[in-house]
MIDOSE-1310 file (N, C-alpha, C; in nm, 2 decimals, decimal comma, always signed):
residues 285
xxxx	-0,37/-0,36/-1,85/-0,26/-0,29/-1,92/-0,14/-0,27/-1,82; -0,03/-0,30/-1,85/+0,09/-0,30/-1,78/+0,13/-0,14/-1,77; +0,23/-0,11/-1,71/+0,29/+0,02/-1,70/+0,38/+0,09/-1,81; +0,41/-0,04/-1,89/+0,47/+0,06/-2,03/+0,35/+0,04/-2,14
xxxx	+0,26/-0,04/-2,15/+0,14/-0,01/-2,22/+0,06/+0,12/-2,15; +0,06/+0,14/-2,01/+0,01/+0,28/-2,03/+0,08/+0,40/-2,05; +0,23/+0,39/-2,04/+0,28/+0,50/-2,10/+0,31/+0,53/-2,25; +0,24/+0,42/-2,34/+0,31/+0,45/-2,47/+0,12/+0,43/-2,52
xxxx	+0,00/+0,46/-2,45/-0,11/+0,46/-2,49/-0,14/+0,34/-2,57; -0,12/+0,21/-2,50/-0,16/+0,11/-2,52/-0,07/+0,02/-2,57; +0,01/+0,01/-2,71/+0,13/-0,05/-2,72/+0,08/-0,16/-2,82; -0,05/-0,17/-2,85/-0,08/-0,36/-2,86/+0,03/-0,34/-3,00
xxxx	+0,04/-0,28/-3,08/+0,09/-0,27/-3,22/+0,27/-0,31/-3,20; +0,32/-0,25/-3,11/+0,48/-0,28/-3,06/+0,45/-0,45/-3,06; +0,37/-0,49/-2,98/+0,41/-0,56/-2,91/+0,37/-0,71/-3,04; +0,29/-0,68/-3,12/+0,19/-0,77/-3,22/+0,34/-0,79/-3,35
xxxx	+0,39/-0,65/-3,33/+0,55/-0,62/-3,44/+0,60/-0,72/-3,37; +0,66/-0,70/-3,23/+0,77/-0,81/-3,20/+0,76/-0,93/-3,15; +0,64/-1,00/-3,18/+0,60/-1,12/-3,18/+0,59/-1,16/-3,30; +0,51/-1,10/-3,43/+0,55/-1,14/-3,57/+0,71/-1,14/-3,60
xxxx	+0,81/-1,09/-3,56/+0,94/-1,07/-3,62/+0,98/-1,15/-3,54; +1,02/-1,20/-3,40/+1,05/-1,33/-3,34/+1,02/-1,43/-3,36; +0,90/-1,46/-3,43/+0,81/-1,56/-3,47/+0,89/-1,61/-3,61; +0,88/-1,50/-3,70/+0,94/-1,51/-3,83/+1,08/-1,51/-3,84
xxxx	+1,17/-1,43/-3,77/+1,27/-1,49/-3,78/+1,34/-1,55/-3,68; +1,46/-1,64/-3,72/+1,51/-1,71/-3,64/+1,61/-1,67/-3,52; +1,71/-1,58/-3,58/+1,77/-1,47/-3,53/+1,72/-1,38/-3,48; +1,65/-1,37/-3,43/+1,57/-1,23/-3,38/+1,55/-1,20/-3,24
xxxx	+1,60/-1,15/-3,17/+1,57/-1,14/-3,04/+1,51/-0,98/-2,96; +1,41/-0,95/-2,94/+1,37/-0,81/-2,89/+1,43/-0,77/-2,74; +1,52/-0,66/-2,76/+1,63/-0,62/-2,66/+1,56/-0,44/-2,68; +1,70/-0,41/-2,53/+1,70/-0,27/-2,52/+1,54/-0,28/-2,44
xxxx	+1,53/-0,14/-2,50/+1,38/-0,04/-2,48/+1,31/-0,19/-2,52; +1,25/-0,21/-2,61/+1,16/-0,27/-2,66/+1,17/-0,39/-2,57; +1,27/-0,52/-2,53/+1,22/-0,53/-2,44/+1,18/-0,51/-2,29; +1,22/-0,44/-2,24/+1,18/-0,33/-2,13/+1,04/-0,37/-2,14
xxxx	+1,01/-0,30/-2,29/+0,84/-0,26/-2,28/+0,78/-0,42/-2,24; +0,88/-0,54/-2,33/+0,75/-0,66/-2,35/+0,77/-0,70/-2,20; +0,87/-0,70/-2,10/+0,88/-0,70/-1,95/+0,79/-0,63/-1,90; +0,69/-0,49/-1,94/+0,58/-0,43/-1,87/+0,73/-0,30/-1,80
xxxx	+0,80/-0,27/-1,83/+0,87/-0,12/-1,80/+0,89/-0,04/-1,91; +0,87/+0,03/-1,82/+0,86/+0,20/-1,88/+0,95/+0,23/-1,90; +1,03/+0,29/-1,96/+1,19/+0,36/-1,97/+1,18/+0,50/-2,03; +1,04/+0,54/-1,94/+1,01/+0,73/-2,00/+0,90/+0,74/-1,90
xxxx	+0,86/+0,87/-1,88/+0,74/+0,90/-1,87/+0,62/+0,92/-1,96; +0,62/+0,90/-2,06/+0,55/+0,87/-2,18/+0,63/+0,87/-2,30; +0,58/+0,84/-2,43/+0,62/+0,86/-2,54/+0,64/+0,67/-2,58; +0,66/+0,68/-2,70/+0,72/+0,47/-2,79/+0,86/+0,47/-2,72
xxxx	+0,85/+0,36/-2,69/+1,03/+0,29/-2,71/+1,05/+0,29/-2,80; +1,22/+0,30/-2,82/+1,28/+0,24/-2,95/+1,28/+0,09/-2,98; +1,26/+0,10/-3,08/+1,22/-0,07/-3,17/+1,40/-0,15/-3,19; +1,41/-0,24/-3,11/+1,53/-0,24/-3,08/+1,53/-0,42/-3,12
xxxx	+1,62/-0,49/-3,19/+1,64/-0,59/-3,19/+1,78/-0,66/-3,20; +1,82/-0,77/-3,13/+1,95/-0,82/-3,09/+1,97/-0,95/-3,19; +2,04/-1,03/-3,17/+2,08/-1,15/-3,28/+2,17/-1,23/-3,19; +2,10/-1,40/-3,25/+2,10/-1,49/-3,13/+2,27/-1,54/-3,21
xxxx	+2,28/-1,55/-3,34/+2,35/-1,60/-3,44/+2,37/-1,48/-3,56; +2,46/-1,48/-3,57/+2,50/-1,37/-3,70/+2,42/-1,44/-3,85; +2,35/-1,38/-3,89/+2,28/-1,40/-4,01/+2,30/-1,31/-4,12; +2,29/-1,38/-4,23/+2,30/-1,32/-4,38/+2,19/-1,20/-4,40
xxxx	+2,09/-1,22/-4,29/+1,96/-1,13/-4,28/+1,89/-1,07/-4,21; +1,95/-0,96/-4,16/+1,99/-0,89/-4,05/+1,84/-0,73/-4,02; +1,80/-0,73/-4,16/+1,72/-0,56/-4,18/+1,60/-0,61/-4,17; +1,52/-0,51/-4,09/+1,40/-0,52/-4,07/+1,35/-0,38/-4,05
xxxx	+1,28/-0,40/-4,14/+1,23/-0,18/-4,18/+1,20/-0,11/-4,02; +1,27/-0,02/-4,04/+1,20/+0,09/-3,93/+1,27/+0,02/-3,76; +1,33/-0,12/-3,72/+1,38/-0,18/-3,64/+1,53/-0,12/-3,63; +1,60/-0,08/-3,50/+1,72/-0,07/-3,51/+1,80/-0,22/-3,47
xxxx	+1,85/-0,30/-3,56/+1,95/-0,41/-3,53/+2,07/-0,40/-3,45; +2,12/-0,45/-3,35/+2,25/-0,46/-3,33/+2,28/-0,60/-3,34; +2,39/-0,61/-3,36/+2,49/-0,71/-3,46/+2,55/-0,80/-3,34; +2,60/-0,76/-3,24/+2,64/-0,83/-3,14/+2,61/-0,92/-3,10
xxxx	+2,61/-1,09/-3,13/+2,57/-1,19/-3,07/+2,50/-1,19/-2,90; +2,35/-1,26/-2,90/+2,37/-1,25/-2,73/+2,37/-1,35/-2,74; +2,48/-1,42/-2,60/+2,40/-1,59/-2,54/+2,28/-1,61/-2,52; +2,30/-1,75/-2,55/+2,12/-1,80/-2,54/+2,10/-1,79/-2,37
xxxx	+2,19/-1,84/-2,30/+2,14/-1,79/-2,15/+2,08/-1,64/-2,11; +2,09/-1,56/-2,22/+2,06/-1,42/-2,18/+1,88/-1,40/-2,27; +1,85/-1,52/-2,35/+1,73/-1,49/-2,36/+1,60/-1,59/-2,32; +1,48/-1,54/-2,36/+1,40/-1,62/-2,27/+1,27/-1,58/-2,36
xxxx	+1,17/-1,60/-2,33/+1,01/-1,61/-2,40/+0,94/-1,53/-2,32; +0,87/-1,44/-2,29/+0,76/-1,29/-2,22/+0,64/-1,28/-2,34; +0,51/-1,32/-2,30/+0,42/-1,24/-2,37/+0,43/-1,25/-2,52; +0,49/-1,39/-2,51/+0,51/-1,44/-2,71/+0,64/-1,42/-2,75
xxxx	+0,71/-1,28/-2,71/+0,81/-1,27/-2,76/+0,93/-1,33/-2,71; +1,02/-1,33/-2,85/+1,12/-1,38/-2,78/+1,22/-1,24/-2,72; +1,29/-1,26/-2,61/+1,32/-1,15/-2,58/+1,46/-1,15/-2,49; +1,51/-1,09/-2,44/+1,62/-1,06/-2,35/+1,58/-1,12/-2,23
xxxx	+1,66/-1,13/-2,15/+1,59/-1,14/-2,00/+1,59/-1,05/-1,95; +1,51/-0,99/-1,84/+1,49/-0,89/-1,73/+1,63/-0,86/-1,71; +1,75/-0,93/-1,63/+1,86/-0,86/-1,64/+1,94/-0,84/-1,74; +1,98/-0,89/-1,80/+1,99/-0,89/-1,94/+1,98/-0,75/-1,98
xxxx	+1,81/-0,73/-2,01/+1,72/-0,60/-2,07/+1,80/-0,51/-1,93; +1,79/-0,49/-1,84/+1,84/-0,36/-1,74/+1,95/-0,36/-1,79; +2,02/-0,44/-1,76/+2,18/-0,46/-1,81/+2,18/-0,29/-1,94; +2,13/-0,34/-2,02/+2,13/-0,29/-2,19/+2,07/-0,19/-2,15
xxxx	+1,96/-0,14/-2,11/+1,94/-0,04/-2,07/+1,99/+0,05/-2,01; +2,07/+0,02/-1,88/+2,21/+0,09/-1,80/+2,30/+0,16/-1,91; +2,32/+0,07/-2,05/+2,43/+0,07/-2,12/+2,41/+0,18/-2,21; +2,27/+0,14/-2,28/+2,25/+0,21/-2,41/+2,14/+0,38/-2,39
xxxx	+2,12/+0,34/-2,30/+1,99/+0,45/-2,25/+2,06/+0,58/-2,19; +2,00/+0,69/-2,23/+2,00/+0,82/-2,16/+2,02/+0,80/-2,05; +2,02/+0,88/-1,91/+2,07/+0,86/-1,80/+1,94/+0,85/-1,74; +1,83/+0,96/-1,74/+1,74/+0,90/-1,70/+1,62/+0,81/-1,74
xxxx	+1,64/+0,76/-1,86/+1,54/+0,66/-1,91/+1,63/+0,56/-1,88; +1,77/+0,53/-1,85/+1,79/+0,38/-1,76/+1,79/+0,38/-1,64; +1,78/+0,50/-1,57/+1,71/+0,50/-1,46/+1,60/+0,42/-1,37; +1,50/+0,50/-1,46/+1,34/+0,47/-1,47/+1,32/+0,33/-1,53
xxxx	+1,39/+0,28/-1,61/+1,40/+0,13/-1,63/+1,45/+0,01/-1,48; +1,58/+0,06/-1,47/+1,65/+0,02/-1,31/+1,56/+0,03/-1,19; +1,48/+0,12/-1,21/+1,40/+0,07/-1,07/+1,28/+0,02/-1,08; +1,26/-0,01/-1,20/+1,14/-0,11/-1,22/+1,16/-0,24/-1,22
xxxx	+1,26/-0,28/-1,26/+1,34/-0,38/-1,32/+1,41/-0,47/-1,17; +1,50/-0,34/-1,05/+1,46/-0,39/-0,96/+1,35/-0,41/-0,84; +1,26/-0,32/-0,86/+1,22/-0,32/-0,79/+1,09/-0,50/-0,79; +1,07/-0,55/-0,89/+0,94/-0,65/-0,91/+0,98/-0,69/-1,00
xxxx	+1,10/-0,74/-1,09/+1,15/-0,87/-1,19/+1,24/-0,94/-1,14; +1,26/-0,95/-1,02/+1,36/-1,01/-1,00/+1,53/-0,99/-0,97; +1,53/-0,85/-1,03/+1,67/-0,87/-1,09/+1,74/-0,79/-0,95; +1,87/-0,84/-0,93/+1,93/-0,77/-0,81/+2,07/-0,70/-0,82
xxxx	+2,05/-0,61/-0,74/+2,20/-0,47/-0,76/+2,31/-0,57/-0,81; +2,36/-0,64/-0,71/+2,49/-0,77/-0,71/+2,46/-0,80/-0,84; +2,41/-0,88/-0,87/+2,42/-0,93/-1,02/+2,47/-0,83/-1,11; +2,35/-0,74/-1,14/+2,39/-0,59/-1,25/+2,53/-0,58/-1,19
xxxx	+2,62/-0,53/-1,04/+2,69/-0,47/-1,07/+2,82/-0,60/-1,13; +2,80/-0,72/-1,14/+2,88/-0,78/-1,14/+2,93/-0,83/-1,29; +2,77/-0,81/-1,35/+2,79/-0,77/-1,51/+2,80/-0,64/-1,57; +2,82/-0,56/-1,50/+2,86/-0,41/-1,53/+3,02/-0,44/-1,54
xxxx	+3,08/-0,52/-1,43/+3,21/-0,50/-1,42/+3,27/-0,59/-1,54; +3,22/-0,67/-1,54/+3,29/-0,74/-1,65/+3,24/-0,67/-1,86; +3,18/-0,59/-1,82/+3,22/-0,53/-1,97/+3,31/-0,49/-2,02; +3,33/-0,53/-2,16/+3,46/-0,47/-2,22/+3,49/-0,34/-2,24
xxxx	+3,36/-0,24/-2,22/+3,43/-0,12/-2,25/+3,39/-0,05/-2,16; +3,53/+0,06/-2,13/+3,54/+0,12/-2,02/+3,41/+0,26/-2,01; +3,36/+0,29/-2,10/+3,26/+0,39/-2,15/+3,11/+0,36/-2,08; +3,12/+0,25/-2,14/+3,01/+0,19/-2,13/+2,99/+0,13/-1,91
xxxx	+3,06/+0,08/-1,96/+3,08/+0,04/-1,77/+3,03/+0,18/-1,69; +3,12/+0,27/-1,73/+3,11/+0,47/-1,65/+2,91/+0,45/-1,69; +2,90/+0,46/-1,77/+2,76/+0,49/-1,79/+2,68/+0,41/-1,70; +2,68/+0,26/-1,71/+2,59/+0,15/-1,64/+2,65/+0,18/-1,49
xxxx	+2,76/+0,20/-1,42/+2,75/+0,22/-1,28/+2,70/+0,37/-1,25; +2,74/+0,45/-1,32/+2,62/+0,59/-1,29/+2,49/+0,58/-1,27; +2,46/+0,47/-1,39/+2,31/+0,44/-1,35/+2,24/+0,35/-1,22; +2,35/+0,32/-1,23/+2,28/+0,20/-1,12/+2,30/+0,25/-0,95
xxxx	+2,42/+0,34/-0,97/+2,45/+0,42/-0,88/+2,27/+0,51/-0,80; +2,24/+0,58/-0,93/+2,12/+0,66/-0,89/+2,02/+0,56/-0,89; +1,99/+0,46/-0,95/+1,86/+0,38/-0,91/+1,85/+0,34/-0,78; +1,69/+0,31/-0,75/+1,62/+0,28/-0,62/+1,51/+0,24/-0,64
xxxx	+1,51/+0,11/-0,64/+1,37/+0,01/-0,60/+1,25/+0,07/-0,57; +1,25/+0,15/-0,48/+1,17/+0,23/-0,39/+1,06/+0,31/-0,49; +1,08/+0,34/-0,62/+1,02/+0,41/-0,70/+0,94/+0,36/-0,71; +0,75/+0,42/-0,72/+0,64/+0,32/-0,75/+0,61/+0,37/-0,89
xxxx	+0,65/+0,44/-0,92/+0,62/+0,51/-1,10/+0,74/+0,56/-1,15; +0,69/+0,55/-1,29/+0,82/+0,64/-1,34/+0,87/+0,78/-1,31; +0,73/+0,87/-1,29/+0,75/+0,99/-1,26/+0,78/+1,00/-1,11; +0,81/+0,94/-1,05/+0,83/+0,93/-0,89/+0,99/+0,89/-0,93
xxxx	+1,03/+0,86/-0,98/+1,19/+0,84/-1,02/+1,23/+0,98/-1,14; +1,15/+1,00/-1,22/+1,18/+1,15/-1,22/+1,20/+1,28/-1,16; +1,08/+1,25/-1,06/+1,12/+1,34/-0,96/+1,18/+1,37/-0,87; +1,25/+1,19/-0,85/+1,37/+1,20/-0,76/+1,49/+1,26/-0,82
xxxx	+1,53/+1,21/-0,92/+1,60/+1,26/-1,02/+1,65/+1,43/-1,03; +1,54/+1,50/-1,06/+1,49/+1,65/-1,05/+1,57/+1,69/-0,93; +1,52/+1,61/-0,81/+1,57/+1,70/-0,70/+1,77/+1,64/-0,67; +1,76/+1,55/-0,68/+1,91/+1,50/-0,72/+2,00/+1,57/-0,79
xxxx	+1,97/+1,63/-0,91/+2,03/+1,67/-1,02/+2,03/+1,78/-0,97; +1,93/+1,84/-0,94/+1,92/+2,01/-0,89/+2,04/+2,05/-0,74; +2,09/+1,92/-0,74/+2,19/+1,96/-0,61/+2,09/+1,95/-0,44; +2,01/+1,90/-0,45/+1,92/+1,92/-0,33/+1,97/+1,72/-0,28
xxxx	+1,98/+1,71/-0,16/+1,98/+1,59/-0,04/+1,93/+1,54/-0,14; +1,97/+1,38/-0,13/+1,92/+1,28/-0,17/+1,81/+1,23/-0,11; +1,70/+1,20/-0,16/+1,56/+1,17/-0,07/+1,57/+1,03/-0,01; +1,52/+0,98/+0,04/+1,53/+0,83/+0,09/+1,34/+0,78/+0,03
xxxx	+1,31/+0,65/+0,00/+1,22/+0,62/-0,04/+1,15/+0,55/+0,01; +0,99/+0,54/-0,01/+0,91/+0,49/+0,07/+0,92/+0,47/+0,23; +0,97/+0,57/+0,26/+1,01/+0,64/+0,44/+0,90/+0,58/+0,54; +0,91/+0,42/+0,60/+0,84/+0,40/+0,70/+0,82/+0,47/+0,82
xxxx	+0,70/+0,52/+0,84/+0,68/+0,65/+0,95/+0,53/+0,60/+1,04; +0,55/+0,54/+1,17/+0,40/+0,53/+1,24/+0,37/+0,61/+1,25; +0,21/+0,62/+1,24/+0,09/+0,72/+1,32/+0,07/+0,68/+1,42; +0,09/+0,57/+1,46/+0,02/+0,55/+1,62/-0,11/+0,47/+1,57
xxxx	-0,14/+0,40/+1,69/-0,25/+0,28/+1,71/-0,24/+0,19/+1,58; -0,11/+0,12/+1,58/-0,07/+0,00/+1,50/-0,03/+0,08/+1,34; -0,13/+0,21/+1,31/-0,09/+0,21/+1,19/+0,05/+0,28/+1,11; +0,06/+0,23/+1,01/+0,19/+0,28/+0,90/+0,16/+0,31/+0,80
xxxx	+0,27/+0,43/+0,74/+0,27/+0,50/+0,60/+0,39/+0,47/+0,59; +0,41/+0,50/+0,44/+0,50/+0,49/+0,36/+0,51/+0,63/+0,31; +0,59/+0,70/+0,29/+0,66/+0,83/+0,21/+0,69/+0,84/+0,09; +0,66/+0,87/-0,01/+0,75/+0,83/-0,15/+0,88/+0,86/-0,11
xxxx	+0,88/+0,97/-0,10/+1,01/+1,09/-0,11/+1,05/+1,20/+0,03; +1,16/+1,16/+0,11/+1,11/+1,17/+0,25/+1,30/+1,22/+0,30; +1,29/+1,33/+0,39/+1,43/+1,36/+0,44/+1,41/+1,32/+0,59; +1,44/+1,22/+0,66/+1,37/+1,23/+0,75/+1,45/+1,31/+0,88
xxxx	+1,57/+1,37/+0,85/+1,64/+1,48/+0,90/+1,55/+1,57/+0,94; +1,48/+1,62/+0,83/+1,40/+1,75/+0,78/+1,30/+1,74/+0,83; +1,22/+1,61/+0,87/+1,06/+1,61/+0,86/+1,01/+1,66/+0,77; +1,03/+1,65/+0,66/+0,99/+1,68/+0,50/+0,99/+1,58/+0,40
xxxx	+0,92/+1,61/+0,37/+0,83/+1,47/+0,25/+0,80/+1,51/+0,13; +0,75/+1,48/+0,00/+0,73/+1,49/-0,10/+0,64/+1,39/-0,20; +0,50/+1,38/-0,20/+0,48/+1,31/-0,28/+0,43/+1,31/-0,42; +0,42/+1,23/-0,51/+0,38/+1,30/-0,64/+0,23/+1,16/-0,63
xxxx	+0,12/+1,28/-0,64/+0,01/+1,24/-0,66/-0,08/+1,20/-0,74; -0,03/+1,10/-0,82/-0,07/+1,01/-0,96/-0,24/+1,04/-0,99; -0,31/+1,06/-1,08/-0,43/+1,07/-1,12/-0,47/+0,96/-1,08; -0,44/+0,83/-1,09/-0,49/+0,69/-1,08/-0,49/+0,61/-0,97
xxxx	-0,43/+0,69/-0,84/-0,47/+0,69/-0,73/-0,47/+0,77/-0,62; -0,50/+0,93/-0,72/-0,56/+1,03/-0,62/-0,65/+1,06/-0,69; -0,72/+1,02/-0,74/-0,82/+1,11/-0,82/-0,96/+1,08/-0,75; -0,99/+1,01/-0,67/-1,13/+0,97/-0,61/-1,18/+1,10/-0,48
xxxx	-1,25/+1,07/-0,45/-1,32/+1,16/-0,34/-1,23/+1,08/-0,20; -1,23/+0,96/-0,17/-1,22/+0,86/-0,07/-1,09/+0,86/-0,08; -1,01/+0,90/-0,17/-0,81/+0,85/-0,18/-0,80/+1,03/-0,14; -0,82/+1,11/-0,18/-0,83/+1,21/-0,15/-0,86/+1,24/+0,04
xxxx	-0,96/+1,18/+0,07/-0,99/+1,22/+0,23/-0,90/+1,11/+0,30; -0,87/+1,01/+0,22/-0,77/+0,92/+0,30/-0,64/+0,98/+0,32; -0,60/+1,03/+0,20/-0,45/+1,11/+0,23/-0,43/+1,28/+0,29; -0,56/+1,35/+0,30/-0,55/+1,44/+0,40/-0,56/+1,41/+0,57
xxxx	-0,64/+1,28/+0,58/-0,64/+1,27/+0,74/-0,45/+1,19/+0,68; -0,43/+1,15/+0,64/-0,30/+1,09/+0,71/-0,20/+1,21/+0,72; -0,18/+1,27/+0,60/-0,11/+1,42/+0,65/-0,13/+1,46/+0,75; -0,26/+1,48/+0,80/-0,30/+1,51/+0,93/-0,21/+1,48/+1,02
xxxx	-0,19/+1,35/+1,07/-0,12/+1,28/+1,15/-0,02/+1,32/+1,14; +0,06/+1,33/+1,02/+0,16/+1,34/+0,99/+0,22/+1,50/+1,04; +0,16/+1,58/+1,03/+0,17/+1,75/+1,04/+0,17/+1,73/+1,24; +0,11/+1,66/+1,28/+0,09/+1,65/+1,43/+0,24/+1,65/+1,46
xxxx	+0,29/+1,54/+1,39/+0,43/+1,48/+1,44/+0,55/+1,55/+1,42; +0,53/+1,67/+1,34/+0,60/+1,75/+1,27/+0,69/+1,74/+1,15; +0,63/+1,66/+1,06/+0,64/+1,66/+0,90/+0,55/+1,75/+0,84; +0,64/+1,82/+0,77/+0,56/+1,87/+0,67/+0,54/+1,84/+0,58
xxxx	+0,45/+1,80/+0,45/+0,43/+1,73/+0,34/+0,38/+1,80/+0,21; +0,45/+1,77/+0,12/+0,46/+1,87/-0,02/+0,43/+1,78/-0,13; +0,24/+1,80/-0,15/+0,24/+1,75/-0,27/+0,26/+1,76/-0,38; +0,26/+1,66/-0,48/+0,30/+1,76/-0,63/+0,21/+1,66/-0,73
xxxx	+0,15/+1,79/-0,77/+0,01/+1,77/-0,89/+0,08/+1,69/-0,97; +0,02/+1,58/-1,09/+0,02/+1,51/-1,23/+0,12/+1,63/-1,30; +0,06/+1,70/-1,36/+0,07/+1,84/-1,41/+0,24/+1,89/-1,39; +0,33/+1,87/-1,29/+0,47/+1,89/-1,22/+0,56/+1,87/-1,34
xxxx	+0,53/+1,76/-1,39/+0,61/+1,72/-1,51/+0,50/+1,68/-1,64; +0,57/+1,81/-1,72/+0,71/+1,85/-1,75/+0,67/+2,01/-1,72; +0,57/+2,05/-1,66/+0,56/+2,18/-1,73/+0,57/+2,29/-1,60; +0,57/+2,28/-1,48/+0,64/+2,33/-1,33/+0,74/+2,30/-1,29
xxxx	+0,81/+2,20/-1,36/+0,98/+2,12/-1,27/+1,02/+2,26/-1,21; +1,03/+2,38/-1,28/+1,09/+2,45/-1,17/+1,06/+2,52/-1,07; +0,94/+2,53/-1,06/+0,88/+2,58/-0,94/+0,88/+2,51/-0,80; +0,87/+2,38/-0,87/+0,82/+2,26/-0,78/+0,97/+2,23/-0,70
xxxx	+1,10/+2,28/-0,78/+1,23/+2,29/-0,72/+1,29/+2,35/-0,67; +1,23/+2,53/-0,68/+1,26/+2,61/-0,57/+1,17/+2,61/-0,49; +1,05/+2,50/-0,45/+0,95/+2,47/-0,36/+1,01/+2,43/-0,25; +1,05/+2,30/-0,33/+1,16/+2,19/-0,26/+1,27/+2,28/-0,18
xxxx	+1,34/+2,36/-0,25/+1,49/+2,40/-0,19/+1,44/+2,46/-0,05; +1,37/+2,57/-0,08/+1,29/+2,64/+0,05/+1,26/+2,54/+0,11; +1,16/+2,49/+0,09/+1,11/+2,41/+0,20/+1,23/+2,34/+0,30; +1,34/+2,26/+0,24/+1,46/+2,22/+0,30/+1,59/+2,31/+0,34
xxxx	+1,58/+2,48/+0,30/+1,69/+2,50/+0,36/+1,56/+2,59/+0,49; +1,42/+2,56/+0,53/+1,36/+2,60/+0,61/+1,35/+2,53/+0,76; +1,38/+2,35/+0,72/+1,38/+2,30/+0,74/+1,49/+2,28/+0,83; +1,62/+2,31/+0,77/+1,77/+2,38/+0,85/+1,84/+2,26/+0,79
xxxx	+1,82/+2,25/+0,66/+1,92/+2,24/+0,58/+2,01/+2,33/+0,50; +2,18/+2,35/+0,52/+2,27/+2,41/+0,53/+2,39/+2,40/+0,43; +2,36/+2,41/+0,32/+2,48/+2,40/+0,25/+2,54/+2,49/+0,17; +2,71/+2,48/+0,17/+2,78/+2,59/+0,14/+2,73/+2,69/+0,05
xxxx	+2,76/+2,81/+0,07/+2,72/+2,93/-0,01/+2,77/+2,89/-0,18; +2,86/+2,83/-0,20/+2,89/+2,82/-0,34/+2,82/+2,67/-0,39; +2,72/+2,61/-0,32/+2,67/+2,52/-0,37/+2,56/+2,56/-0,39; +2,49/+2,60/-0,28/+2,33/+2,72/-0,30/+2,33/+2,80/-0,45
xxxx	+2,45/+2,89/-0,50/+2,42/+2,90/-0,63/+2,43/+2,81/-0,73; +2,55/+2,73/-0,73/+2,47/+2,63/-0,81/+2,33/+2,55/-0,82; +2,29/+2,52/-0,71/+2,15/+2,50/-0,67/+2,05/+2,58/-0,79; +2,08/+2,70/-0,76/+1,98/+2,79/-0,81/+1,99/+2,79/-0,97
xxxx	+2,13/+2,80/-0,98/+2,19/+2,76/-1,18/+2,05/+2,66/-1,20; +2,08/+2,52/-1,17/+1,98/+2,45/-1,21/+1,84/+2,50/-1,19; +1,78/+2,52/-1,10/+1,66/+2,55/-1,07/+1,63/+2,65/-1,19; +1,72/+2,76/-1,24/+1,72/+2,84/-1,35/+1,69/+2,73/-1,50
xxxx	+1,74/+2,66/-1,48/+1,78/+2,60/-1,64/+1,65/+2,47/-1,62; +1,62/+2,46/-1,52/+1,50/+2,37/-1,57/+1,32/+2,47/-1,59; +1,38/+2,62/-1,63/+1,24/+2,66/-1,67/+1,27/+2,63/-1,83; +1,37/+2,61/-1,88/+1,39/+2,59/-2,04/+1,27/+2,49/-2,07
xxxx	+1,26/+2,51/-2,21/+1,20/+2,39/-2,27/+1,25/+2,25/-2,27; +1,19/+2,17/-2,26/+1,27/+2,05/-2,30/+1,37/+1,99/-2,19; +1,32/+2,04/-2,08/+1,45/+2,02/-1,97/+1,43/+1,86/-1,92; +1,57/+1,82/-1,88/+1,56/+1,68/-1,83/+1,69/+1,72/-1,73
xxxx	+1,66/+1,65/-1,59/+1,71/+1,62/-1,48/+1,87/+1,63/-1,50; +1,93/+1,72/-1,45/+2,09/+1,77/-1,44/+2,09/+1,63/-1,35; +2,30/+1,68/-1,34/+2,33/+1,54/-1,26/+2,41/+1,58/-1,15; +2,50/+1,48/-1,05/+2,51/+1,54/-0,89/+2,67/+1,61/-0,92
x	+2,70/+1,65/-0,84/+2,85/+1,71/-0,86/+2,97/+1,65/-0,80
């Protein structure tokens, strides 16, 4: 099961839809979200993509129940075959994603997208620049602006996000750091100013007895050298973001990080506004 089959609790039904409708029609091409999904990306931390389909050629017969169509011709260089369907290509799909998506569900698409399809900043930015509309362009370089390869999950790009948006340093990712006697760690989320780190500890590979005693002896090491390290439970998102943010802030202005008095309350504005319901990652200033 790929990574947006496990965020959408399996998918086979999406995916069986946009192979019968590519199949059946001629015109049909699976774009946006949906193809994201048949590329194996996430563009959430859980929940369906939107059912999204493009058009190779303008046709007399465009509707397909419950599908959102857009009308806009794409070139045939911009599509390709994945997993039966016919579909967008990987940049292509980021591309559309940058465009059409929330800020952070094209996010979390962007660093999938580059980080293991191929697809490279230069390129996106160079078809960012040539869009026709100015709106649209503002949106796709903001996104691409905050994307980072570096992300190994989607919620590890939410989380970056969280602390971004909340006004907190920008993290650097997967932070190469020796222990000594040949070996290396990687950091998700790492200031390395601060000697402060952050990781988000996925069920699916911390949940053993053995991943567990492997990543306390490395802290170990790590605490010798004078990092400190701040895990953060499955559980963080959605239902602690803000604890987990005035965790964060302390820990970095402990750290002797220093910024102006009139940014510190904004700091805290956000840190306030992500105990709401329904909260999603503010943006930088």
């Amino acid at each position: 099961m790929n990574g947006a089959e496990a965020a959408t609790g399996g998918g086979d039904s999406l995916l069986a839809q946009a192979r019968a409708i590519t199949a059946r029609e001629p015109w049909a091409v699976a774009c946006g979200a949906t193809a994201a999904y048949v590329h194996g990306v996430s563009t959430s931390v859980g929940g369906t993509p939107a059912l999204e389909l493009g058009v190779l050629t303008p046709s007399a017969r465009t509707h397909v129940p419950g599908w959102v169509v857009r009308e806009e011709p794409i070139p045939a260089e911009d599509v390709t075959t994945c997993r039966g369907v016919r579909v967008t290509t990987p940049e292509r799909t980021a591309l559309d994603c940058a465009v059409r998506l929330d800020r952070v569900e094209a996010v979390i698409a962007l660093d999938q997208f580059l980080r293991g399809h191929g697809v490279r900043r230069r390129d996106l930015k160079a078809r960012v620049a040539a869009l026709p509309s100015a709106r649209h362009a503002r949106r796709a370089r903001e996104a691409l602006r905050l994307a980072d390869p570096g992300a190994a999950s989607p919620r590890e790009t939410w989380l970056r996000l969280c602390l971004i948006g909340a006004g907190l340093p920008r993290p650097s990712t997967q932070m190469r750091v020796p222990l000594g006697a040949g070996r290396i760690c990687y950091l998700d989320l790492a200031w390395e100013e601060y000697q402060l780190a952050t990781e988000y500890d996925g069920r699916e590979h911390h949940s053993s007895a053995s991943d567990r005693e492997r990543d306390d002896e490395r802290r170990a090491v790590l605490r010798e050298q004078g990092w400190r390290i701040i895990p953060v439970a499955h559980d963080v998102i959605p239902y602690r973001v803000a604890a987990y943010l005035r965790h964060m802030a302390d820990a970095l202005l402990a750290r002797g990080w220093r910024p102006p008095p009139d940014h510190l309350v904004t700091v805290q504005a956000h840190i306030r506004a992500a105990r709401r319901p329904g909260y999603r990652p503010l943006w930088p200033f």
